[in-house]
N, C-alpha and C positions, 0 to 999 in steps of 0.2 A: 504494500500500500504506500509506503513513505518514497518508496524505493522509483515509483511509478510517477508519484507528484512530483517528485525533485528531475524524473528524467524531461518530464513537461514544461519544468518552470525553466529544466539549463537549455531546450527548442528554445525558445524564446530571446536568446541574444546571452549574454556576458552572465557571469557566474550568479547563482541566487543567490541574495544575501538576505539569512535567516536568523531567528532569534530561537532561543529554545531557554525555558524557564520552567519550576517546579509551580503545581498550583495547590493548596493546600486547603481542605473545607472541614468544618467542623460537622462532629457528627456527635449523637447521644450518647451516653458513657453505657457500654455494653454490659450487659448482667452478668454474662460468662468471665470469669476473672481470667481464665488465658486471653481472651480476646481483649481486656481491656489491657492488659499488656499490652501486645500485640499493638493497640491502636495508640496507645496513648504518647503522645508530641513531648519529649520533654522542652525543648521548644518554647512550645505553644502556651505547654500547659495545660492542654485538652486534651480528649481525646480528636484524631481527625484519620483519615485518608488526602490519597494524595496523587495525581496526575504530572507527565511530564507533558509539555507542549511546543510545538515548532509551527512559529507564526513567520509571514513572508514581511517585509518593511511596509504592505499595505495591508496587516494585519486580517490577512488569510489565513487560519488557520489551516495548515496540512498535515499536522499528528496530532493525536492526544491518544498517551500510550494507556496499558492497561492499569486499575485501580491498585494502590498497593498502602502496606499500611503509615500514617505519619510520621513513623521516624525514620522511614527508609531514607539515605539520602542523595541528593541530586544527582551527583555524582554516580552514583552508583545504578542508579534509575538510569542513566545515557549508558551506560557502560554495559548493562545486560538487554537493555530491550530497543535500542535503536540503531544505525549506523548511519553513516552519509558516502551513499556510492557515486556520489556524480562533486567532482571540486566546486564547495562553493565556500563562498563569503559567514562565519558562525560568531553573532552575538550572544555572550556570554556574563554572568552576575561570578563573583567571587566561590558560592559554593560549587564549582565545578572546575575549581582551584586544579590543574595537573591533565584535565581532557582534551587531549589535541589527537582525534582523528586525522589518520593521512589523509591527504590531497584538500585537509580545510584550513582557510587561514582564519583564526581564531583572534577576535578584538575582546578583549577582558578587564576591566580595570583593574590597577594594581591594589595586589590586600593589603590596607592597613597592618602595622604591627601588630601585635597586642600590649594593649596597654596604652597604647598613642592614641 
């Protein structure tokens, strides 16, 4: 599916340049105590789930991967369930600190210290 969008958007002229970010929603605190594990953000501080997403810069969305639990992290969410097969252009937030897919040039701000 991701694989077939990105081949449509790179037809289209010069590399796609894409953003992919974590979306994070609050849900009810679950009764089964494994599951409130399982769900709960320490984070947040709720319980939630959690979506990865890859929007085009006119905010097209062309993924939202499958549901996983809140504390899963961003990183790790691009690292098992997506790839990018065609070179293009990847907007990126700090929690995905270390993710550089071949053939993508990756724009990221730099992380603050800690402590600064």
């Amino acid at each position: 599916e991701l694989a077939e969008r990105l081949a449509e958007l790179s037809k289209e002229g010069d590399k796609p340049v894409l953003l992919h970010d974590g979306t994070e929603r609050e849900i009810p605190r679950p009764a089964d105590r494994d599951m409130q594990k399982e769900r709960y953000s320490g984070k947040k501080k709720r319980h939630t789930v959690k979506n990865a997403v890859i929007v085009t810069m006119a905010c097209l969305v062309i993924f939202v991967s499958q549901t996983v639990s809140g504390k899963t992290h961003d990183k790790k969410m691009a690292d098992t369930m997506y790839s990018f097969p065609v070179p293009c252009t990847l907007y990126q937030d700090t929690g995905y600190q270390g993710y550089e897919p071949e053939g993508v040039e990756i724009i990221q701000p730099v992380k603050k210290p800690k402590g600064k």
